[in-house]
C-alpha positions as CSV (number, residue, x, y, z in Angstrom):
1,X,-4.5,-4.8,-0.7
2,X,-2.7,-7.5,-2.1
3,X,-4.2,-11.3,-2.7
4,X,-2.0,-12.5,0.4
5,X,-3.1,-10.1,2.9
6,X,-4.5,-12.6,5.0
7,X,-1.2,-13.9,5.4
8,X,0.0,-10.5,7.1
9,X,0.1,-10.8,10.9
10,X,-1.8,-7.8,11.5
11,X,-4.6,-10.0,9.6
12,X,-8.0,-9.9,11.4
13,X,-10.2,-11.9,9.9
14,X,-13.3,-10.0,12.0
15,X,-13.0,-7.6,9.1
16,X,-13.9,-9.9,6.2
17,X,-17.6,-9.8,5.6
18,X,-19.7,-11.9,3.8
19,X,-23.2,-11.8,3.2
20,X,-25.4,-15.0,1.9
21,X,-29.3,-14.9,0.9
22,X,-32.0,-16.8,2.5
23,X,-31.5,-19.8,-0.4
24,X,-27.7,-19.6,1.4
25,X,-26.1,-18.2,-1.9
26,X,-22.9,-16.0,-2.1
27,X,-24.5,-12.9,-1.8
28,X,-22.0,-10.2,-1.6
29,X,-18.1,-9.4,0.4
30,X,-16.1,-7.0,1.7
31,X,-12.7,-7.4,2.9
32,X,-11.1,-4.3,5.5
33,X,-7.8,-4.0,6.6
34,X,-6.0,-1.7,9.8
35,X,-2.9,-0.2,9.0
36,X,-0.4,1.6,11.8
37,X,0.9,5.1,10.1
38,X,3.5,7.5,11.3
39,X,4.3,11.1,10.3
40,X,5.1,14.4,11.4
41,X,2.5,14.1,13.6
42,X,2.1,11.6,14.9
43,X,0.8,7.7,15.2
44,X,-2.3,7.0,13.9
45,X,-4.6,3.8,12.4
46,X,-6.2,4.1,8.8
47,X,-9.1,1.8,8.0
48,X,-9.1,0.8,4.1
49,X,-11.6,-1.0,2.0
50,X,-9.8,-3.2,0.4
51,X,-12.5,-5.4,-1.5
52,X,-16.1,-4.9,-2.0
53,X,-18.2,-6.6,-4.5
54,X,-21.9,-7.7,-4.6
55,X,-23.4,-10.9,-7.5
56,X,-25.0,-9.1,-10.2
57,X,-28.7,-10.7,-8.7
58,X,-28.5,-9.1,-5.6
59,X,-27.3,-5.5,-6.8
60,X,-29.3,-2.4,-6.3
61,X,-30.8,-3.8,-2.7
62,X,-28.6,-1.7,-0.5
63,X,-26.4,-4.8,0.2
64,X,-22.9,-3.2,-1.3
65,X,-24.0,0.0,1.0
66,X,-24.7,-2.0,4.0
67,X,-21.2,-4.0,4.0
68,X,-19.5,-0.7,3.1
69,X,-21.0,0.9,6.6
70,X,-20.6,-2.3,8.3
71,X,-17.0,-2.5,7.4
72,X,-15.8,1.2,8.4
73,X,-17.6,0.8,11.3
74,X,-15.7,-2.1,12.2
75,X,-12.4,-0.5,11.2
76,X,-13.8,2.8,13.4
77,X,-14.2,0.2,17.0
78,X,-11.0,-1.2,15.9
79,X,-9.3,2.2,16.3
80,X,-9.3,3.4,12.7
81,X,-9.5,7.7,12.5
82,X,-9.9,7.7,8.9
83,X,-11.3,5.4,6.4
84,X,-10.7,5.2,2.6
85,X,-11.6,3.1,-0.5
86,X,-10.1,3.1,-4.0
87,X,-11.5,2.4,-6.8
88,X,-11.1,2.5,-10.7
89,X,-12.4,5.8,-12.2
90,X,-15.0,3.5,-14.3
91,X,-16.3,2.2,-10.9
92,X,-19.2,4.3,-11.3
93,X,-21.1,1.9,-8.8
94,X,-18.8,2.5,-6.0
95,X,-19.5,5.8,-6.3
96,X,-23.5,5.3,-5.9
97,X,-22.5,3.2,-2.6
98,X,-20.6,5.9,-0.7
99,X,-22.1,7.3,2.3
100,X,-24.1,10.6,1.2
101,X,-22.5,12.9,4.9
102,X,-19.4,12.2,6.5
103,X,-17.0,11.7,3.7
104,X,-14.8,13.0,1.8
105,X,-14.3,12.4,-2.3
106,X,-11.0,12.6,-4.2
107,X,-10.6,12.2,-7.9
108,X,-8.0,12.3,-10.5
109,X,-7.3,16.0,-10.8
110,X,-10.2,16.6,-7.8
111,X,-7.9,16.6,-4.9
C-alpha cells in the first residue's frame, strides 16, 4: 500500500479506521484495502492490512487487536476470502496482535 492509495478508484474510505480516547486524542489507525485477483482459478477479492499503528500511551490495551479484527472483518462483508498483513521481521508487536485461531503465519524461510 502506497502513500496515494486513497487516490485509487477502488478507494473505500469505510476501511480506514481510527480510533480517539475519551480526552478526543489520536488514539490509534488502521487503513485496509480490497484488491480483485485473477488466476488459474479463478476471481477472487483479497483483503490486506495495509497500515496499522497505535501512540505509544495507548499500547498494550487491546486497541491495535481490536482495529486489526475490525478491519478484516470489514474487508470479510466487503467480499474479501482471505486477508493478509505484512510486516518487517523486527515488528515483533504485530506479531503479539494477530488473532490466536483462524490464521495463518508466514515467515522468511517459514513458508
Amino acid at each position: 500500500m502506497g502513500l496515494d492509495y486513497h487516490q485509487s478508484p477502488a478507494y473505500e474510505p469505510g476501511l480506514d479506521l481510527i480510533v480517539v480516547d475519551a480526552a478526543g486524542m489520536f488514539a490509534a489507525f488502521c487503513l485496509c484495502e480490497l484488491t480483485e485477483v485473477a488466476n488459474s482459478g479463478g476471481e477472487y477479492t483479497v483483503g490486506e492490512i495495509g497500515v496499522i499503528g497505535t501512540r505509544p500511551t495507548h499500547q498494550r490495551r487491546g486497541v491495535g487487536r481490536a482495529l486489526l479484527l475490525t478491519g478484516m472483518h470489514r474487508l470479510k462483508e466487503r467480499g474479501a476470502t482471505s486477508v493478509f498483513l505484512e510486516t518487517e521481521q523486527a515488528e515483533t508487536p504485530a506479531y503479539a496482535c494477530s488473532p490466536p485461531s483462524g490464521s495463518a503465519e508466514s515467515r522468511p524461510g517459514n513458508g
